[in-house]
MARVEX-568813 format. One record per residue (C-alpha): x, y, z; residue number from 1; chain. Coordinates in steps of 0.25 Angstrom, whole numbers. Each point is the difference from the previous one (the first is absolute). Example, Ala and Ser with C-alpha at 12.3 -4.5 7.8 and 13.67 -1.06 7.14 Angstrom:
2
[rec [49,-18,31],1,"A"] [rec [6,14,-2],2,"A"] 
***
This chain:
469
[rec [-72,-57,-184],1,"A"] [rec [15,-1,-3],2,"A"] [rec [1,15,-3],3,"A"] [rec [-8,4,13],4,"A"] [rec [9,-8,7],5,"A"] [rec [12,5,-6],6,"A"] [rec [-2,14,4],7,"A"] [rec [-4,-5,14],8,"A"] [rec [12,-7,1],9,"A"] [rec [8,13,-5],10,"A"] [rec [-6,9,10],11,"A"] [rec [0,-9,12],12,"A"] [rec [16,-2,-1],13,"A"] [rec [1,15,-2],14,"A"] [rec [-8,3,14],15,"A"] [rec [8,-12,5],16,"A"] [rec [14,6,-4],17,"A"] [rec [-5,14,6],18,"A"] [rec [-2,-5,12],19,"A"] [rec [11,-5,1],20,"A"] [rec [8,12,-3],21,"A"] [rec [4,-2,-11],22,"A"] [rec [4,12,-11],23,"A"] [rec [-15,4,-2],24,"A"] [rec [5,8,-14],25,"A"] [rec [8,-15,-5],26,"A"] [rec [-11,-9,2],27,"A"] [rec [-12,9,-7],28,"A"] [rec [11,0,-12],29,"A"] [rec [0,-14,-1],30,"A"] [rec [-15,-3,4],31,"A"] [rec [-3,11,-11],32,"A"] [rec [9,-8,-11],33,"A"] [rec [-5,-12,3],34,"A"] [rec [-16,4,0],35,"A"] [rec [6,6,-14],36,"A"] [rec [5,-12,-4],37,"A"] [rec [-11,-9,4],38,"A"] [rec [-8,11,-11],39,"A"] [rec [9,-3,-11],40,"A"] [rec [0,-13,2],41,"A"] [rec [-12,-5,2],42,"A"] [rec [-6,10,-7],43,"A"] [rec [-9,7,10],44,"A"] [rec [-8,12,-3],45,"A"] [rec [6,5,-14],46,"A"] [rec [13,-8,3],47,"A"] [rec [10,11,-2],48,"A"] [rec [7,11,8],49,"A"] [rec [-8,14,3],50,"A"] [rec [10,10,-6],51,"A"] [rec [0,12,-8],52,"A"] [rec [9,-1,-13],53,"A"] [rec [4,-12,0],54,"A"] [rec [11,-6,-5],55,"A"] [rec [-5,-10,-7],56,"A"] [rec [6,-13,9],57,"A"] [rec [-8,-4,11],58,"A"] [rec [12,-3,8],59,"A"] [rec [5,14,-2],60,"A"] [rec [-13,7,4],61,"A"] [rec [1,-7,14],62,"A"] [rec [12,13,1],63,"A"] [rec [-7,10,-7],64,"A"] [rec [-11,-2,10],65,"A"] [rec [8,2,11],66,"A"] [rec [9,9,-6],67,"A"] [rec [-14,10,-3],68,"A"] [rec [-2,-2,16],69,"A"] [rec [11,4,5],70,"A"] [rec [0,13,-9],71,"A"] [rec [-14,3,5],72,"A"] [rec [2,-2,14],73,"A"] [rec [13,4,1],74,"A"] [rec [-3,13,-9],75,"A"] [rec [-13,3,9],76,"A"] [rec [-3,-6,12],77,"A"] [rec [14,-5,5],78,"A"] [rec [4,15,-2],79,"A"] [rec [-10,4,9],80,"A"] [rec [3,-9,9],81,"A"] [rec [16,3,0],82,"A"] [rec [-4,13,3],83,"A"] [rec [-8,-2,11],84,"A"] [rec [11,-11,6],85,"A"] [rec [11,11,-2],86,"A"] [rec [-8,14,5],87,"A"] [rec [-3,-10,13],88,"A"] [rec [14,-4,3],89,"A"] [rec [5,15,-2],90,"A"] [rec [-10,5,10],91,"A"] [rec [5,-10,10],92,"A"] [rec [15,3,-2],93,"A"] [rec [-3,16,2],94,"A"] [rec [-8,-3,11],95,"A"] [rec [-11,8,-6],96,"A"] [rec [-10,-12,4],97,"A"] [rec [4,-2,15],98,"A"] [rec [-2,16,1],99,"A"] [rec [-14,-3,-6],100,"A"] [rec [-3,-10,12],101,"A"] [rec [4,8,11],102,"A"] [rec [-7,12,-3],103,"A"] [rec [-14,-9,-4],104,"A"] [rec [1,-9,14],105,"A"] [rec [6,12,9],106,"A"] [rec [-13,5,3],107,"A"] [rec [-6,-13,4],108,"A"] [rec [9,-1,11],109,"A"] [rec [-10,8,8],110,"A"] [rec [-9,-10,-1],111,"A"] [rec [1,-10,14],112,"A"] [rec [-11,-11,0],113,"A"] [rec [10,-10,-7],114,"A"] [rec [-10,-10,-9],115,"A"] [rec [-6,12,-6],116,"A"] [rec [13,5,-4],117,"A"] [rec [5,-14,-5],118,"A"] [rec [-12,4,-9],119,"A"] [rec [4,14,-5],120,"A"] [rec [13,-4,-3],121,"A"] [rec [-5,-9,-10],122,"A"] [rec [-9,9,-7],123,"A"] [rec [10,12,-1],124,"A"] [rec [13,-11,-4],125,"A"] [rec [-12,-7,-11],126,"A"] [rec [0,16,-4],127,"A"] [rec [15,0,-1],128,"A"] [rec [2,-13,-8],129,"A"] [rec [-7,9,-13],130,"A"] [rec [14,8,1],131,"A"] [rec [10,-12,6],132,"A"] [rec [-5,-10,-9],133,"A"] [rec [10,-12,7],134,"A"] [rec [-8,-6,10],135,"A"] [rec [14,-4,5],136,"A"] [rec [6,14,0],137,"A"] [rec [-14,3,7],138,"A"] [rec [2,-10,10],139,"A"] [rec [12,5,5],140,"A"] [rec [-2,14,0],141,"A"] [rec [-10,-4,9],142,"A"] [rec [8,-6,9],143,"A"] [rec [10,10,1],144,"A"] [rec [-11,9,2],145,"A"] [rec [-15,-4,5],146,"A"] [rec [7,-13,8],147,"A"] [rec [8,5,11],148,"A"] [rec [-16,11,1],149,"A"] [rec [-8,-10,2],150,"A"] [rec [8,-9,10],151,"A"] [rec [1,11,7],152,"A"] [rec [-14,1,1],153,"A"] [rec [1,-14,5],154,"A"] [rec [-4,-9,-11],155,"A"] [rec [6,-13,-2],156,"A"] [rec [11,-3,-10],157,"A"] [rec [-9,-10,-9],158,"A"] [rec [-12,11,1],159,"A"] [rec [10,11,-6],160,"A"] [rec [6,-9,-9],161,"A"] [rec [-13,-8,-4],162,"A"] [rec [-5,15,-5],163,"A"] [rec [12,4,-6],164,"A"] [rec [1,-13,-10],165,"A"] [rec [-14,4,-6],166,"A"] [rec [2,14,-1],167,"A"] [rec [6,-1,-16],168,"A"] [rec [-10,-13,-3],169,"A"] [rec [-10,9,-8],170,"A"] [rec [11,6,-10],171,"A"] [rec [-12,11,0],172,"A"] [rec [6,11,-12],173,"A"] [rec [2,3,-15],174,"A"] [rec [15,-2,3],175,"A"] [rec [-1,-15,4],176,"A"] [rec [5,-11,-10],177,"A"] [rec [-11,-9,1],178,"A"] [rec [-9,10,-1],179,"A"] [rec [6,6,-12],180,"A"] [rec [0,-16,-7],181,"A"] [rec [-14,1,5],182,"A"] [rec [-6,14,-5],183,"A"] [rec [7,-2,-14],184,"A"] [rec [-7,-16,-4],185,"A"] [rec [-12,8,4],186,"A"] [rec [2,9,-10],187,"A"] [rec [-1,12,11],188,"A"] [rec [10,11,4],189,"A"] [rec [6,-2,13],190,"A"] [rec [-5,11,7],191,"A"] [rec [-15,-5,-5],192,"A"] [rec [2,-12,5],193,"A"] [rec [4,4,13],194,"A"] [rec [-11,12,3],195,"A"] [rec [-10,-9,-6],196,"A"] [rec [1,-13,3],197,"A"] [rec [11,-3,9],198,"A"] [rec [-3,12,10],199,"A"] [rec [-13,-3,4],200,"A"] [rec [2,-15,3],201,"A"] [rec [13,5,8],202,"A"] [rec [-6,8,9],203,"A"] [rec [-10,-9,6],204,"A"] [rec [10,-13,-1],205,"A"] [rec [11,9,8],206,"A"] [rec [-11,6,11],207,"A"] [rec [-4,-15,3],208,"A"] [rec [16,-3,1],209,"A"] [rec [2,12,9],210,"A"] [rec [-12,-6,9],211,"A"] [rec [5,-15,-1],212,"A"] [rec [14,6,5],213,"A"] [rec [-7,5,14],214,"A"] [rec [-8,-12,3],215,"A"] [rec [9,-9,-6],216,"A"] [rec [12,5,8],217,"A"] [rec [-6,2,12],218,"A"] [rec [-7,-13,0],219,"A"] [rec [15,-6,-3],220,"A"] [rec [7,8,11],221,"A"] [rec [-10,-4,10],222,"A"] [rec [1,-13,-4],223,"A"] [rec [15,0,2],224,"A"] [rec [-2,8,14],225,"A"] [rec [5,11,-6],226,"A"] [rec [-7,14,8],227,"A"] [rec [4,13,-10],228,"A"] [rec [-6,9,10],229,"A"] [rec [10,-5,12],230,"A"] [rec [11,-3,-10],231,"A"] [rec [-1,15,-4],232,"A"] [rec [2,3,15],233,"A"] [rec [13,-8,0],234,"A"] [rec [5,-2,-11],235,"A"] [rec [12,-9,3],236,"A"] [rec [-1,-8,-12],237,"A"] [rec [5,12,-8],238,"A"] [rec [16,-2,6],239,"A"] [rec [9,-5,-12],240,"A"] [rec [-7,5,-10],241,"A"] [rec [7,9,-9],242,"A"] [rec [-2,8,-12],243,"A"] [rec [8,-1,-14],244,"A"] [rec [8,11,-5],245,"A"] [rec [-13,2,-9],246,"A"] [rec [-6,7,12],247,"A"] [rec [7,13,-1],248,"A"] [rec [-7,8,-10],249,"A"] [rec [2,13,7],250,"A"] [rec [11,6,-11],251,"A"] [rec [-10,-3,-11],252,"A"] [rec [-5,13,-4],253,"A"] [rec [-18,0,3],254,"A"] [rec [-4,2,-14],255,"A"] [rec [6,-14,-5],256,"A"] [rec [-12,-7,6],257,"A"] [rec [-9,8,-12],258,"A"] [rec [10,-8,-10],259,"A"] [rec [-7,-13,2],260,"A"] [rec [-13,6,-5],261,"A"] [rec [4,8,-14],262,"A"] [rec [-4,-14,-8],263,"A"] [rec [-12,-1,6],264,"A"] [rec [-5,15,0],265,"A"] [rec [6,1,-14],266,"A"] [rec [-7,-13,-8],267,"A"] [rec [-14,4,9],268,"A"] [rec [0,16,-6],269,"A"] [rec [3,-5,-14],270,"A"] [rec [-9,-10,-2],271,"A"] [rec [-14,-2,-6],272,"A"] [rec [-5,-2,14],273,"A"] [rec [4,14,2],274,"A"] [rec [-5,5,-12],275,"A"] [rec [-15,-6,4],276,"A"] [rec [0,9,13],277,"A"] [rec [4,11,-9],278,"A"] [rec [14,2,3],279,"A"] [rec [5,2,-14],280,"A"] [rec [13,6,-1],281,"A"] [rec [1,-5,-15],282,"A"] [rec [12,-10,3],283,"A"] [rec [-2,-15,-1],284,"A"] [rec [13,-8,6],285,"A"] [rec [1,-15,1],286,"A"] [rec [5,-7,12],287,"A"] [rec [15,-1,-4],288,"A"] [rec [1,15,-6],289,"A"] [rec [-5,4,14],290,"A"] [rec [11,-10,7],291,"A"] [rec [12,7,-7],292,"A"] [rec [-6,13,3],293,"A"] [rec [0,-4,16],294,"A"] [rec [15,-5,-1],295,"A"] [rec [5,13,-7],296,"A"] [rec [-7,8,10],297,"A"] [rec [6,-9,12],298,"A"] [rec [13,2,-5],299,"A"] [rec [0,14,-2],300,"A"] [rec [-5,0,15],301,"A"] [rec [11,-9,3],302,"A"] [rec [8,9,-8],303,"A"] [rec [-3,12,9],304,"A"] [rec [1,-6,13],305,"A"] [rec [13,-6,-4],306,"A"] [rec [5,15,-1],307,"A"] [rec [2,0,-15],308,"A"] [rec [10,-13,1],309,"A"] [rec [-3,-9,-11],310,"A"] [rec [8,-12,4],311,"A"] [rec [-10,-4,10],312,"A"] [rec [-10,4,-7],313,"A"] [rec [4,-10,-11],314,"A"] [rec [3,-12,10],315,"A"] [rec [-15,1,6],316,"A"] [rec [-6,2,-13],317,"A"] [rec [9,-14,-3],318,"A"] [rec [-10,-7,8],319,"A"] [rec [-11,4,-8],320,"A"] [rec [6,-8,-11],321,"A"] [rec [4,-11,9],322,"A"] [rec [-17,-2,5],323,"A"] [rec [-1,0,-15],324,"A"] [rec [8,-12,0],325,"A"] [rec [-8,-7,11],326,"A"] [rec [-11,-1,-7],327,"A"] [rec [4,-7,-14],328,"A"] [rec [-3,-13,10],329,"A"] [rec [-17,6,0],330,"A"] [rec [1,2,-14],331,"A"] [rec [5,-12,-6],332,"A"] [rec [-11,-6,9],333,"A"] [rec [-11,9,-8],334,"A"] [rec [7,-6,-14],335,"A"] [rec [1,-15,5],336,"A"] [rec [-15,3,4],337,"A"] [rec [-4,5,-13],338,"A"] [rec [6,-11,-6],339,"A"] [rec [-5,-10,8],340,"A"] [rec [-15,5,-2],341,"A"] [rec [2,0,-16],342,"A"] [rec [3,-13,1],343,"A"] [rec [-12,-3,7],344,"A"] [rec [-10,8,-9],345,"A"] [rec [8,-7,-14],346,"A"] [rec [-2,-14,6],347,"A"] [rec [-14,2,5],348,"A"] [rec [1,-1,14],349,"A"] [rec [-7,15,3],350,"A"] [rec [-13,-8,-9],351,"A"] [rec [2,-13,9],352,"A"] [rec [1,10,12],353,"A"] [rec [-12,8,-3],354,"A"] [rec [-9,-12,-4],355,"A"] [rec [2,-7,12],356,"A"] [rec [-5,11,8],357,"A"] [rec [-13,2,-10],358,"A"] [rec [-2,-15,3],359,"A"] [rec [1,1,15],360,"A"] [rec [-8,11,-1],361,"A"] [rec [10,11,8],362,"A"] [rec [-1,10,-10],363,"A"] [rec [10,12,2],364,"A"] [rec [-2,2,14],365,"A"] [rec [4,-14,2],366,"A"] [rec [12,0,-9],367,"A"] [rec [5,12,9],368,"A"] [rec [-2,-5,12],369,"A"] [rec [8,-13,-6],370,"A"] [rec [11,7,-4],371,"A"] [rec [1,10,12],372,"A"] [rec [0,-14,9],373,"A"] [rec [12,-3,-9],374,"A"] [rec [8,12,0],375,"A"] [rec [-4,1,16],376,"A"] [rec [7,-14,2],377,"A"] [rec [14,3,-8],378,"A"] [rec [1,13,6],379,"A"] [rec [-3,-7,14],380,"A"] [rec [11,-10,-3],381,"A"] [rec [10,7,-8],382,"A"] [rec [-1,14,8],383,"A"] [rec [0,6,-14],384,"A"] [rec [-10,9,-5],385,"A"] [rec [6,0,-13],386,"A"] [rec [2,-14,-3],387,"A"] [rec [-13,-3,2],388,"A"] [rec [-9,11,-8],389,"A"] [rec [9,3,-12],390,"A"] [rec [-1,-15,-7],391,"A"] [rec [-15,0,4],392,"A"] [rec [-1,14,-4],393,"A"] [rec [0,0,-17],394,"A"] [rec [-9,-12,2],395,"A"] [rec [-10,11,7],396,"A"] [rec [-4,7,-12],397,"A"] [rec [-5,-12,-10],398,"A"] [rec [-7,-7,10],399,"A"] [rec [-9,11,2],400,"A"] [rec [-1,2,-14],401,"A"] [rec [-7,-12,-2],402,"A"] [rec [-9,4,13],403,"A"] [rec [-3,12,-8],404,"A"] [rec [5,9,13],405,"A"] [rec [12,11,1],406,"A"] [rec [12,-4,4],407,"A"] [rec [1,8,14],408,"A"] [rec [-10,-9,5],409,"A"] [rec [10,-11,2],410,"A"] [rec [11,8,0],411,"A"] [rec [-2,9,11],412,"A"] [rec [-3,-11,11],413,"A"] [rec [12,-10,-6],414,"A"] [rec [10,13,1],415,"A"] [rec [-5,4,15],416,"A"] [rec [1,-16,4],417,"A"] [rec [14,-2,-4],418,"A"] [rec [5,12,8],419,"A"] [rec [-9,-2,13],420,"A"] [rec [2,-17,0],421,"A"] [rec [12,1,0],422,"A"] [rec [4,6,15],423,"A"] [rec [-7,-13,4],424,"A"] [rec [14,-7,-5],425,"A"] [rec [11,-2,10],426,"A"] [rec [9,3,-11],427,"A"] [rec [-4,13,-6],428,"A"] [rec [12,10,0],429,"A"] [rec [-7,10,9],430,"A"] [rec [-2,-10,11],431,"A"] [rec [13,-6,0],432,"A"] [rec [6,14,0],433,"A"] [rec [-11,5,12],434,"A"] [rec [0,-13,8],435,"A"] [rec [16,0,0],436,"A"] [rec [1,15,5],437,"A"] [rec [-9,-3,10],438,"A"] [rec [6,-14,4],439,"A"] [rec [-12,-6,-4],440,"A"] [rec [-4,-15,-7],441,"A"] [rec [-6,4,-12],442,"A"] [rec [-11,-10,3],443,"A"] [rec [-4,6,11],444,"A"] [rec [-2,13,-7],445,"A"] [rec [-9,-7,-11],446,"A"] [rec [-9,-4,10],447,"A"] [rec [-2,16,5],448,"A"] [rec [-2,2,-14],449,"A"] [rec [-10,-9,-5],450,"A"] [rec [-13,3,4],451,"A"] [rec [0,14,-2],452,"A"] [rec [7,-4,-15],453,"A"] [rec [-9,-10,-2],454,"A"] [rec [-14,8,5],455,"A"] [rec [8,11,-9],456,"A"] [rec [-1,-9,-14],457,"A"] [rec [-15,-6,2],458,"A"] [rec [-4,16,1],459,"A"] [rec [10,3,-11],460,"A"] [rec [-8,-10,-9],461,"A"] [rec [-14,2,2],462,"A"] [rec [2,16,-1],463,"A"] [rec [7,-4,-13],464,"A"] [rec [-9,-7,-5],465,"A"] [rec [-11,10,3],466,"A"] [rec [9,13,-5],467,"A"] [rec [3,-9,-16],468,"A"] [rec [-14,-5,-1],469,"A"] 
***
């Protein structure tokens, strides 16, 4: 009983101190030490530390543990991710990405009955967040863009806005963080994951999203007395608005907008999913080999279109390393998470986790739907996606174990969750940035977002359940 309520307590003042904002990667750390120490202690499960080598004090082993996960992680995964974080932030500075939006969402400008466009735009900018994997960044190329298109077209603010917000919630792509975390404790290659399992839950969670947007919003602008048809007539309500100097794009040369997909095209031909269709061109790249062949191609571009100076050059391909930099935050998270669910499994809690489900009689499907409820929730509150799957995540894997399922089957609905969930927060970045360009209450944006996000998730999960069993 002690030992049950022990953990209980450990992992109910970590949610607690999450919630609270607290620093997500400092709190795992000590929840992690202390399950460790409750082990040694008290001498649950063999009553010593989980580590390779040991050095032969117990005391000591507790940092060769974590000194093995932060080689691991930081040698594999983090690297990925860095890469990912950095390649990002290089296409943005170039403006390779706002050239991608423009040409992708210039033809929909044709298009006139305004709730169907609100629609359309969603699906082509969900297409878009595979190459512009900031939801952020997204969001507000979006409004430099698609915003001023579709008030035009004499949609409210909060109907634009509303759609723009959950328009990076999927973090659809091999090149996503969370994905990445996801596909590697399912033991699958990236690019697997996402054309097998990821992919077809997508399609239908962001086709019910697109539908949600048009009744949702029309439902909510009628509501406010709001008539798009009449408000395309006059369009009054557009005085004031302004564009950013991110809206002249027209000294960008065209062919930048193909930079954003070289990663995508790159990992999906040399992969074993393109080896299945017979597409064998006898080369096997992994994710980050194909990320450092996107920047030197990039900068050679860059190169070119700066007429040969390499200063410049050199000061774009700076931010490359700076997006690197952003994202040490993520992968220290993905350590204290690691950490955090060894300390878990060596003081038993994963057992005490999985028994209680057998006795309740849930089973694995139960233990997912738990465990996407909880994710949902954090998300919701913190408007993190990250802070609320990577800690849960490495708990994924064992826990199915003991079901005797794969991995993916919890994985894939917990990793779709924590993105879509967390637009239903008035603090998520993407909101706040959207809301404020717009002079919008964040607030009142979450409400246009959350029944088409919340019709979204309940699809998401019953496909995902049906695609992993």
């Amino acid at each position: 009983m002690f030992q049950a309520l022990f953990i209980l307590g450990i992992s109910a003042l970590l949610l607690y101190g999450i919630v609270k904002r607290m620093l997500p990667q400092g709190l795992l750390f000590l929840a992690g030490a202390a399950l460790f120490a409750g082990t040694v202690i008290f001498g649950w499960g063999d009553g010593t530390i989980p580590v390779k080598n040991s050095s032969g004090s117990v005391f000591f082993d507790f940092f060769v543990l974590l000194k093995n996960i932060f080689s691991d992680r930081f040698a594999n995964l983090g690297l990925t991710i860095m890469m990912v974080g950095g390649f990002a932030k290089y296409l943005a500075h170039i403006q390779a990405s706002n050239k991608l939006v423009e040409y992708t969402t210039k033809p929909l400008e044709k298009i006139r009955e305004p709730y169907l466009l609100l629609a359309l735009f969603y699906l082509i900018s969900v297409f878009l967040n595979m190459f512009i994997t900031s939801a952020t960044g997204l969001g507000l190329l979006l409004m430099v863009t698609a915003y001023p298109i579709l008030l035009n077209v004499g949609l409210s603010r909060l109907s634009v806005v509303g759609m723009i917000v959950t328009t990076g919630s999927l973090e659809l792509g091999p090149v996503q963080a969370n994905l990445i975390l996801a596909s590697e404790l399912s033991n699958l290659d990236p690019v697997e994951y996402f054309v097998h399992y990821q992919l077809p839950v997508a399609i239908p969670t962001m086709l019910v999203i697109a539908i949600g947007h048009y009744f949702w919003q029309r439902h909510m602008d009628r509501k406010m007395g709001h008539d798009a048809r009449a408000a395309r007539e006059n369009p009054d309500y557009l005085e004031g608005e302004e564009c950013d100097t991110g809206c002249d794009i027209t000294q960008i040369p065209w062919y930048y907008a193909l930079l954003p997909l070289i990663p995508f095209v790159v990992v999906m031909l040399f992969s074993k999913i393109a080896h299945t269709i017979g597409l064998d061109f006898g080369i096997k790249l992994d994710m980050v080999s194909a990320l450092l062949f996107s920047v030197a191609v990039v900068m050679l571009v860059d190169f070119i279109n700066q007429r040969g100076k390499l200063r410049p050059t050199l000061e774009n391909f700076n931010s490359f390393l700076k997006g690197m930099e952003t994202m040490v935050p993520v992968v220290t998270l993905v350590i204290a998470g690691s950490f955090f669910a060894q300390g878990l499994l060596a003081s038993g809690g994963i057992d005490m986790l999985v028994n209680a489900a057998k006795h309740s009689g849930m089973g694995a499907i139960g233990m997912t739907i738990i465990m996407v409820l909880i994710i949902m929730g954090v998300s919701a509150l913190m408007g993190s996606g990250n802070a609320s799957f990577i800690p849960l995540a490495n708990i994924a894997p064992p826990v199915a174990k003991h079901f005797g399922v794969p991995a993916v089957m919890m994985l894939l609905p917990m990793q779709l969750v924590s993105s879509l969930a967390r637009v239903l927060s008035p603090i998520v970045a993407v909101g706040i940035a959207c809301a404020g360009m717009a002079g919008l209450n964040t607030v009142d944006v979450v409400k246009r977002t959350s029944v088409p996000i919340i019709l979204g998730i309940i699809v998401m999960v019953v496909t995902s359940l049906l695609v992993t069993t």
